[in-house]
Every structure is written in C-alpha cells, then in structure tokens.
C-alpha positions in Angstrom: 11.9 10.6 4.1 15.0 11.3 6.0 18.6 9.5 4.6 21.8 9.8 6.5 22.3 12.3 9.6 26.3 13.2 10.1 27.7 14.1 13.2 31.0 15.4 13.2 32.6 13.1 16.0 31.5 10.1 13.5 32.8 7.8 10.8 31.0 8.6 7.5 27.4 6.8 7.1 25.6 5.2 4.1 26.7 5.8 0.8 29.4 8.5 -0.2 29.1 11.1 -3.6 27.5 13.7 -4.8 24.3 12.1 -5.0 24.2 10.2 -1.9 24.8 13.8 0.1 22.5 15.6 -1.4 20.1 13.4 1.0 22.3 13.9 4.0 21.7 16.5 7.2 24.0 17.8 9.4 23.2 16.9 13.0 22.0 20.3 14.0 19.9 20.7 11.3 18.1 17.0 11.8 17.6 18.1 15.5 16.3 21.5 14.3 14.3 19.7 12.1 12.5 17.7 14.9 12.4 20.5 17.7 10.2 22.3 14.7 8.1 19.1 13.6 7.6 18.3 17.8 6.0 22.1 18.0 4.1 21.8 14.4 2.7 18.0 14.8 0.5 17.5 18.1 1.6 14.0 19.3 4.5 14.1 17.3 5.3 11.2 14.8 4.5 7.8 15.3 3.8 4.5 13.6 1.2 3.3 11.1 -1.4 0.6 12.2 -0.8 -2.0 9.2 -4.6 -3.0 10.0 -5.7 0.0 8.5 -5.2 2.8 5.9 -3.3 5.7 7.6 -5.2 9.0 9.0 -4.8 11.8 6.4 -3.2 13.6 9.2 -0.7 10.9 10.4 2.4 12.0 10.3 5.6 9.1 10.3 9.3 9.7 9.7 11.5 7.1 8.0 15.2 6.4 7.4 16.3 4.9 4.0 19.4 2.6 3.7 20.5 1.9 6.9 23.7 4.2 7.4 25.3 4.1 10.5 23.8 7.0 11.5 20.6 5.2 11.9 21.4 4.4 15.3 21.8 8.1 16.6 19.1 9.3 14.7 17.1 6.4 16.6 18.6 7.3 19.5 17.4 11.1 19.4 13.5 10.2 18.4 13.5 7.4 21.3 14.7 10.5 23.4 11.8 12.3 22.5 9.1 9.4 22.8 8.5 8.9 19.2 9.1 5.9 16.8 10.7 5.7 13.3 10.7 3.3 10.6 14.2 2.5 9.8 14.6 0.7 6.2 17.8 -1.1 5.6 19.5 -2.5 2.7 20.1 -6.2 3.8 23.3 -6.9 1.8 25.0 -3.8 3.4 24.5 -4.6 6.8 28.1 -5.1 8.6 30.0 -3.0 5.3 31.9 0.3 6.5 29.2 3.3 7.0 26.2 0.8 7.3 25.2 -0.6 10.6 25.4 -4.0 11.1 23.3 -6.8 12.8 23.8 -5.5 16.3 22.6 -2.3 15.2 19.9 -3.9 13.7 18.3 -5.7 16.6 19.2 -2.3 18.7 16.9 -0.2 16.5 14.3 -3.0 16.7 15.0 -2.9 20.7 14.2 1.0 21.0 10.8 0.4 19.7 11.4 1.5 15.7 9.8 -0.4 13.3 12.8 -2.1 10.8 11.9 -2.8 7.4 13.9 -3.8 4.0 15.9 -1.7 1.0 15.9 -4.6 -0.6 19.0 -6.4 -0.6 21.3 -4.6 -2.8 19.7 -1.0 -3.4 19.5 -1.4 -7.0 19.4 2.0 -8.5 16.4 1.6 -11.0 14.5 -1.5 -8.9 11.3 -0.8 -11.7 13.7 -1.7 -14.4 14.3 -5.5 -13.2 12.2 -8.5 -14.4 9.6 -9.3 -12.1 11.8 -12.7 -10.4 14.1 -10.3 -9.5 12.1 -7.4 -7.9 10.9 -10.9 -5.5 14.5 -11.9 -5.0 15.3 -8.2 -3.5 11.6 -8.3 -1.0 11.9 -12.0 -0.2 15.9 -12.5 0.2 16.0 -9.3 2.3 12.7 -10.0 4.6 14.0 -13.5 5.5 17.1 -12.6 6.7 16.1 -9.3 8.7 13.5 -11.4 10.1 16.0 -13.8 11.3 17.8 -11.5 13.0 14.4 -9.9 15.0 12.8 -12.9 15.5 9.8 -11.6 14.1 8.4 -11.4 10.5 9.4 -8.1 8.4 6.2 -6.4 6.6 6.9 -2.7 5.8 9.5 -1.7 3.2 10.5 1.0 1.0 11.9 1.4 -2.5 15.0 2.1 -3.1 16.5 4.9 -5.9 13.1 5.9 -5.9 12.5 4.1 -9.4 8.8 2.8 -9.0 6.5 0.7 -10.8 3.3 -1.2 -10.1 5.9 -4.5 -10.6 7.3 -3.4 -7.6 5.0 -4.0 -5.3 3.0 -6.8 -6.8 6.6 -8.6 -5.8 6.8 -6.8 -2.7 2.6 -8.6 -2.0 4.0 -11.6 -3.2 7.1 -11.3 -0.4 4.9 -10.9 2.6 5.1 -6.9 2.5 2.5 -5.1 3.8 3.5 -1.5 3.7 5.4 0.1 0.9 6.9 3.0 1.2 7.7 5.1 -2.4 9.5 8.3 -3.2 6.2 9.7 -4.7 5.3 13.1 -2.6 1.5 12.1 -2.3 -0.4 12.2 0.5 -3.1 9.7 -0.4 -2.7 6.3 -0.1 -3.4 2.8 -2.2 -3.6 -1.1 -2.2 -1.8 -3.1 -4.8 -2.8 -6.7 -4.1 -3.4 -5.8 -0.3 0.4 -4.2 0.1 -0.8 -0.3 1.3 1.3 1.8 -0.6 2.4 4.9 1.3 4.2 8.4 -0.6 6.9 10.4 1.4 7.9 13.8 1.4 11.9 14.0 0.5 14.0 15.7 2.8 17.3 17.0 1.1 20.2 18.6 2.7 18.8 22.5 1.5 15.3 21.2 2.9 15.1 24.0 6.2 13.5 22.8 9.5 10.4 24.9 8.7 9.9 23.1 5.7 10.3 19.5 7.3 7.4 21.1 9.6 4.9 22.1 7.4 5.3 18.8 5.3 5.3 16.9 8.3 2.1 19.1 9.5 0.4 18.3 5.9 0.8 21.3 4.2 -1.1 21.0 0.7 0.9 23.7 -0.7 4.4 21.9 0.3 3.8 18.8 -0.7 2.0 20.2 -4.4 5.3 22.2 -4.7 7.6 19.1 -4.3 4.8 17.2 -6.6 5.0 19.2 -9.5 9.3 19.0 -9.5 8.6 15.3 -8.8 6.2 14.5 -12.0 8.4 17.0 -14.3 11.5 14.5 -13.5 9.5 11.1 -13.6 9.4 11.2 -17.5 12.6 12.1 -18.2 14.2 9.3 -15.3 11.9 6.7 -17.5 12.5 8.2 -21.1 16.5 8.3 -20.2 17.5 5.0 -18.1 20.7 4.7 -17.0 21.8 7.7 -19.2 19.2 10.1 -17.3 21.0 8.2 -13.7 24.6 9.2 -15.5 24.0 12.4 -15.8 22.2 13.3 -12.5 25.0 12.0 -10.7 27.4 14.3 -12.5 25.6 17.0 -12.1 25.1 16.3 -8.4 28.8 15.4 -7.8 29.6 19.1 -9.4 27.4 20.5 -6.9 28.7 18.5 -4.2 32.5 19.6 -4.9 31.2 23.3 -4.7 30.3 23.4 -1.3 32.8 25.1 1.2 34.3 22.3 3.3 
C-alpha cells in the first residue's frame, strides 16, 4: 500500500502534516522501490481477477487517496508494463494536491484499475453508523463511475479504521474488492465483497523491504503484524484521543527531519 510519491519539480500531493508524510516517498526511492520489486516478483505486479480469490503469491500495488502524484506514479508502472489500483477519495477530486476528473479518466486510460476512498476520507470510517459507512461506498462509486463510464467495484478503507460494518456497506454499494490496512496475507468474503490485507509502505520502508513484502515474505509481513495488532486496541480503546495524539507525535517527528 503505497500513498503519495513527491517529485521535486511538483506541487505538493494529497494531504499535508506530519501524519500524511509519514506515508509519502521521495521519487527515487518509489523507483528504487520498483526496480527491486521488478527483480524480486517474477511477472511483476498485476491486477486481481474479481472472479476469483487471489493466488497466495499474487502480488498488486495500490495507491490510497488520490494525490496528484497518482498520475506519475501511474505513469512509471505503465512504463514498465504493470497495472495499479489507484483509490481515490471522490470529494477531493479537482482540490489543490488531488488530481482531478481528467486525471481520473487518464489513470483509467493507462490500464489501472480506479476504485473509491470513499468520499470524504473520514479518519475513523468504523466509527460511523452503518447509513453512513453506505453514503461514503455508494455516493463515491456513482460518481467515479460516471466519470469512466463503467461500474466501480474495488475500494479501500480509508484511515485504516476497520470493522466488519465496513464492508457489509461496501456489499451493499456494489463493492467487490476491499482493500484494508490489515498486513495479512489471507483473504475473506463478507457477504461476497473479497476482502484483501496490504502491506504498509512508509517513508523509512527501504526498497528491499517493499521487495520481500511484495515477494511474500512470511517473516516481513509477521513483523509488520505484530506492531499492527499491538496498536489496533489502543486506536479502538482511545478514539479520537488515540487519533490526537498520533498525529502530534507524528507532526514532532515530521518537524525533525532535515529539510
């Protein structure tokens, strides 16, 4: 699970903060990231059959929120011959750092797969009563499939905040493929929506790394499970307070770095 790529000769993509960059790469490390994953991963990434349950072995690289850097990371894996799953967050589209419906359809055109963030990336999508979880799916599918003329079945949840809620409203909206936050490699149904972990790729995350998750590593992907289930108690136990705090602590971080 890839977020924002920067380039320095762009405008700044997706959201901004501490949080936010802690998800972003630096354009030579996203291309040293895929130079590595091209020599690890025979075939290279590629796109799920929504027919059937994914090969253990499958290996598929997505793009949350739908930055503006979506379109050059698109770019570079068209280059190569491979396909993406590009996830935007509908309300965004056209807002400064997001791309907007041109950039949409040119994703679409490259052969990607586009998909919804729901429409307003709400931080703790879990949280919300069930009529709003379907507002996000349905409001957010219907106009992205408006704009590619063809119905919109994958997704992925945003702020990582799951529940089973989610994606009994994401069945209910026509979804098909869910993507989580959860770093598991096996798959399951919720009222026929597949639901599909990720491994998270963070701006410390080094291009041998990205390699041997993307490769199917057991040992990478239990690392990043065991920090993953040590946090999901306290993000539930904590709420918004638990969100409050990580994004201080995060923004500290970020103010650290050398510019």
């Amino acid at each position: 699970m890839y977020h924002d790529v920067l380039r320095p000769d762009r405008e700044p993509s997706g959201f901004e903060g501490g949080g936010p960059s802690r998800y972003a790469l630096g354009w030579d490390e996203f291309t040293a990231h895929l130079d590595r994953i091209g020599e690890t991963v025979v075939g290279g990434p590629g796109v799920l059959d929504q027919a059937e349950r994914p090969a253990g072995s499958t290996c598929v690289l997505t793009f949350d929120d739908g930055g503006a850097s979506a379109l050059d990371a698109g770019e570079e894996l068209a280059r190569r011959g491979w396909r993406g799953y590009f996830l935007v967050t509908m309300g965004l589209v056209g807002t400064r750092g997001f791309v907007d419906a041109d950039g949409v359809r040119a994703l679409d055109a490259m052969g990607h797969v586009v998909g919804s963030h729901s429409v307003t990336h709400p931080d703790r999508m879990g949280a919300l009563p069930p009529a709003d979880i379907l507002r996000e799916w349905r409001e957010s599918c219907e106009v992205l499939a408006e704009l590619l003329g063809s119905p919109v079945t994958v997704a992925s949840v945003p702020g990582g905040f799951y529940r089973r809620r989610v994606a009994v409203a994401a069945a209910q909206a026509g979804i098909r493929t869910l993507f989580t936050s959860e770093p598991v490699r096996t798959t399951r149904t919720v009222e026929g929506c597949l639901l599909v972990g990720r491994y998270v790729i963070r701006d410390d995350t080094s291009a041998a790394e990205a390699a041997a998750a993307a490769a199917g590593d057991a040992s990478t992907w239990r690392r990043q499970r065991v920090a993953w289930s040590i946090r999901k108690p306290a993000k539930i136990l904590g709420g918004e307070r638990y969100d409050r705090v990580r994004r201080a602590l995060l923004a500290r971080k970020a103010s650290r770095k050398p510019s």
